[in-house]
N, C-alpha and C positions, 0 to 999 in steps of 0.2 A: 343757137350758139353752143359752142363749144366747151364742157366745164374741165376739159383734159388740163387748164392751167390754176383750175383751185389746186390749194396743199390740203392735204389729208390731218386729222387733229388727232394725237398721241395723246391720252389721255395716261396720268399717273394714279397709280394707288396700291391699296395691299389688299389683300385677300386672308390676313392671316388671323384674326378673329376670328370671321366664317370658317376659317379650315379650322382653327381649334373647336369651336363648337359642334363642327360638324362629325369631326374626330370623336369627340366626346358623347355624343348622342350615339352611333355606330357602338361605344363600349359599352354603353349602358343599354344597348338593343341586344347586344350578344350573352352581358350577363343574366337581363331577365330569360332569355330564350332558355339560357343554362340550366337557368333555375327552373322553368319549366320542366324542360326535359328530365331532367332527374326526381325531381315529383313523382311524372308519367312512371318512369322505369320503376321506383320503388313500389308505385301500385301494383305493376305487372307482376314485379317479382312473389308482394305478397297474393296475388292471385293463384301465379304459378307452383305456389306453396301450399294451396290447401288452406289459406287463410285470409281472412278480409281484415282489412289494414285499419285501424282506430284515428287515425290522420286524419284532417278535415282535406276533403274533398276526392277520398279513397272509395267512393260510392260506385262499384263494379258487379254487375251482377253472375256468380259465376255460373248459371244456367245460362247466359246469355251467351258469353264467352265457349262454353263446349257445344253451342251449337253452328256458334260461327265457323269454329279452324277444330280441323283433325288434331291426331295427336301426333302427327308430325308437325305440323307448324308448329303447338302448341312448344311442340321439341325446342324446335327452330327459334320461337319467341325467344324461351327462356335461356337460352345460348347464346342469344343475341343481348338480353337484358343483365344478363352475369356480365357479359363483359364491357358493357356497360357502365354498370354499377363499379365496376373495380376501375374501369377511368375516371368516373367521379371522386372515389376512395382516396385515388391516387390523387388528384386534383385537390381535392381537401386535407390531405397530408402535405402537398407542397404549398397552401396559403398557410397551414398550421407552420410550418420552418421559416416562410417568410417573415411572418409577425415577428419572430424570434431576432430576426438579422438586421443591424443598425446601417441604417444608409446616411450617410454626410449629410445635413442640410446646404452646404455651401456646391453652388449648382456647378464651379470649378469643378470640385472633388468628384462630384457624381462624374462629367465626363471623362477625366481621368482614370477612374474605376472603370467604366466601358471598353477606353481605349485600352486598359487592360488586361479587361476580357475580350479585345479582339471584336468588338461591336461599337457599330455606329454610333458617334458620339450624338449625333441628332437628328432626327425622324422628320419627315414634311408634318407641318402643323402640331408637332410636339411640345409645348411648353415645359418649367424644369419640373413641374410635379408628374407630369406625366412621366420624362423623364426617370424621374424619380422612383415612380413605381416599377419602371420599365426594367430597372438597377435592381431591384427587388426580386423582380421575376429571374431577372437572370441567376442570379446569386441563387435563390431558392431551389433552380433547377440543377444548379450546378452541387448544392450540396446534395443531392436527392443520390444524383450519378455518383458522386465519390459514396457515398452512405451505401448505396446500393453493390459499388467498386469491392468494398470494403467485407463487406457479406461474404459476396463470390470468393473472394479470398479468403476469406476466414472460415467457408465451407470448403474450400481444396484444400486445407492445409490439416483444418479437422479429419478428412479422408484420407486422406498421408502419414497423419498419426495414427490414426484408426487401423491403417492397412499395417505400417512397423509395428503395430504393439500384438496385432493377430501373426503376424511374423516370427514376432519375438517367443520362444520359448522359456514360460519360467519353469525354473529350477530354484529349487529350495537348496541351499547347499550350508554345509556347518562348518567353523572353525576348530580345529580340537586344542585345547587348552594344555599350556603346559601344568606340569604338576605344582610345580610353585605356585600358580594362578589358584590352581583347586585349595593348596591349602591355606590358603590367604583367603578366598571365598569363605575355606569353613569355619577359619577366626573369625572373621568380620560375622557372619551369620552371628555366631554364640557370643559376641559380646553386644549384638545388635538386638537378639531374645533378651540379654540381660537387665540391658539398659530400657527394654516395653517394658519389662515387669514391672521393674522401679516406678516407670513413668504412669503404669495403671496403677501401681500402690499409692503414688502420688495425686495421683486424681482421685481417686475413690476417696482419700481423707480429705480434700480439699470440697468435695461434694455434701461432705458434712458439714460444713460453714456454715452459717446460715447469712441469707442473702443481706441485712443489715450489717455483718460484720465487713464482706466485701466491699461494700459502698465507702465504708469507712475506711479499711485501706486504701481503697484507690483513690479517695480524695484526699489522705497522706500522700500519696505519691505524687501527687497533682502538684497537691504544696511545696514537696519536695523540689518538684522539678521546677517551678515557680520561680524558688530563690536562687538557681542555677547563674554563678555568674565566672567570668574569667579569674583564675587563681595566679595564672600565667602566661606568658608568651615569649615566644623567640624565635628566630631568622633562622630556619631548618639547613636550607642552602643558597649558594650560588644561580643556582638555575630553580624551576618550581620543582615543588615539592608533588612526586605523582601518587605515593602510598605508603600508608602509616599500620601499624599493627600494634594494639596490644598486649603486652604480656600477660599470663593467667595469674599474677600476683598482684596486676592491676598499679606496679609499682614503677614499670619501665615501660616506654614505647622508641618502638622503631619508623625512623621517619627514610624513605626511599625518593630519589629524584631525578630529574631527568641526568645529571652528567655520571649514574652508573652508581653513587656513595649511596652507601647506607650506614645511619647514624642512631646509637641507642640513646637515648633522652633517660633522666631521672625525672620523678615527678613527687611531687609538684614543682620542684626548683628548675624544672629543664636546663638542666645542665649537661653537657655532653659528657655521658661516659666511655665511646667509645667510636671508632671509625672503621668503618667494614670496606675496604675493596677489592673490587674481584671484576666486578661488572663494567661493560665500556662504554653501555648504552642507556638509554631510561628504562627505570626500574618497573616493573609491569606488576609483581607479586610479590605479598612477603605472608608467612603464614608463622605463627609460634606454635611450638611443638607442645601439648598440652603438657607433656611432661617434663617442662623448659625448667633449668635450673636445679631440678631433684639432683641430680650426679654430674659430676663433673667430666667432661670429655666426651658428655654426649652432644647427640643431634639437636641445639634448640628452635632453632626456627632455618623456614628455608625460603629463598628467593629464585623470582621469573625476572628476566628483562627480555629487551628487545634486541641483544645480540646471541638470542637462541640459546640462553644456558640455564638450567638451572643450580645454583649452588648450595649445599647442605652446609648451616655454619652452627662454631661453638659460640657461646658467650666469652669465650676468653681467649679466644682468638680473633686475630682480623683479619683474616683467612678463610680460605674457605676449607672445611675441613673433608668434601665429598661435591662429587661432579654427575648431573643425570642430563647424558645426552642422547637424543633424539630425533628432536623438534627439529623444524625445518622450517621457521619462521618465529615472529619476535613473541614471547610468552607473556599472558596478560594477566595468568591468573594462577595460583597454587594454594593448595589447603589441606589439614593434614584431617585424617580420619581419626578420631575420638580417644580409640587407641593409640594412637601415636608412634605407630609400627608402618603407617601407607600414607602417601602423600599423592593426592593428584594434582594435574597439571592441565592448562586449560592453552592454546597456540592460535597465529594465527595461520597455520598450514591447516586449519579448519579438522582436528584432530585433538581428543584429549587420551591421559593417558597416566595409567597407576603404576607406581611406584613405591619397591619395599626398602626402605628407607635403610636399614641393616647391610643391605647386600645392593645396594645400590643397581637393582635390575629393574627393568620394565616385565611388569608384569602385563599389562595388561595397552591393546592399542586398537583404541576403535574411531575410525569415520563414518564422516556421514553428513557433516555439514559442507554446503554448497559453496556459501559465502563465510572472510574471514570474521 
């Protein structure tokens, strides 16, 4: 008889356990092999060196080794075993950035990270940790390339520099000073010798103390500062207040703020004694002329703002009684030299710059700062 009219039995099932285990066992054949193999090469290499290797199972005899290969092969080995070893180096530098790099647990996010990177979201017989590590590997290798990217650029750009700066010719070059400047220098000098003397006079009797009586002053001063409490207060302006100055008589201060006023305060009653405008913008600098108030009609203190000016004022006026222009951005800072004859000034056109307060001229104008 004929069986041409049995049906044939389709049988159902998976295979997909087997294929992960099988997958699995393949990964764990290729890492021990790895490990193997790079064992092998480090023995070689410490052969190849004139040296026998302290490692367990580095037992190579090197009489045995120069009688088997010339010294060509022996070449050949070690050319072969260098590069090598720098694929394993590499290899171990990229598990080293791996460990570093956070992978999603959520097995969603890992394929989305794939499909990202333009890689198959799922492998025959892959499960998600496999996955998982797969996301690692990628990532690892992909920082290695940008790391590596990164180099190469950063050694063409150092040769670029390297070649313009051997391009570039220095030249030392001088500014020549006007004379003003020179005799302004040679004040400043001779009241700047005057004032070290004082100040070595002053230390040298100060060194005679003896170190108990110090102790005791500064824990007066301690206590002093201790009972430090508010004597006063009051509402300087409209808008905040950006900079205050003492007078050298320690009796008046001037409060500066943003909408350009500047205001003398009495103390300790803070009461206003006076209102200064001149200015359009916030006040940046206010400096007191140490020799504020001696004579009347002179220069007592002078102010910076942020509409590029600075103004030289009296105390009995509220006015400005002198103009020093320049600057080419908003002024942040002014202070007068000791003498009381020079005023500097500090911008943010990245530029400071002296000034002789008498004659209202720039003496002096140097850059050099990059940023304001």
């Amino acid at each position: 008889m004929s069986n041409s009219g049995k049906k044939e039995r389709i049988h159902f099932g998976t295979l997909e356990k087997e294929a992960v285990a099988h997958a699995k066992r393949k990964r764990e054949e290729e890492e021990e092999h790895d490990a193997m193999s790079t064992t092998v090469v480090d023995n070689l290499l410490d052969i190849s060196e004139g040296a026998v290797s302290a490692r367990p199972g580095a037992h190579i005899d090197l009489d045995q080794i120069d009688e088997v290969m010339g010294d060509d092969e022996e070449l050949m080995l070690t050319d072969d075993a260098l590069a090598t070893r720098r694929r394993a180096m590499a290899e171990f530098d990229r598990k080293r950035i791996a460990r570093t790099i956070a992978i999603p647990t959520n097995d969603a996010h890992v394929k989305d990270a794939l499909r990202q990177n333009e890689q198959p979201i799922c492998l025959f017989g892959e499960d998600a940790g496999d996955r998982r590590d797969r996301l690692r590997y990628i990532l690892s290798k992909i920082a290695i390339e940008r790391r590596d990217a990164g180099s190469e650029q950063q050694e063409i750009e150092d040769e670029d520099m390297k070649s313009d700066d051997e391009d570039e010719v220095q030249e030392v070059f001088y500014t020549e000073g006007s004379e003003a400047l020179l005799q302004a220098r040679q004040n400043i000098a001779k009241q700047s010798l005057a004032r070290a003397e004082q100040r070595i006079e002053r230390q040298r009797e100060d060194c005679k103390v003896d170190l108990a009586s110090v102790r005791r002053l500064r824990q007066n001063l301690v206590a002093q500062l201790t009972n430090y409490t508010i004597v006063g207060s009051q509402v300087g302006d409209d808008r905040p207040l950006s900079r205050i100055a003492f007078a050298p008589n320690s009796r008046q201060v001037l409060a500066g703020s943003w909408s350009g006023a500047i205001k003398l305060w009495d103390i300790p009653g803070c009461k206003m004694a006076r209102l200064f405008r001149g200015h359009t913008d916030r006040v940046g600098g206010l400096s007191f002329n140490p020799r504020a108030g001696q004579s009347k009609g002179c220069v007592d203190f002078a102010s910076g703002a942020s509409d590029n000016e600075i103004f030289l004022w009296s105390l009995e006026k509220d006015t400005p009684v002198g103009n020093l222009k320049g600057h080419q951005s908003r002024v942040v800072h002014v202070d007068h030299h000791p003498s009381g004859d020079y005023l500097g000034s500090a911008s943010y056109d990245g530029s400071w710059r002296l000034w002789d307060i008498a004659t209202e001229q720039e003496l002096l104008l140097q850059e050099g700062h990059s940023r304001e």
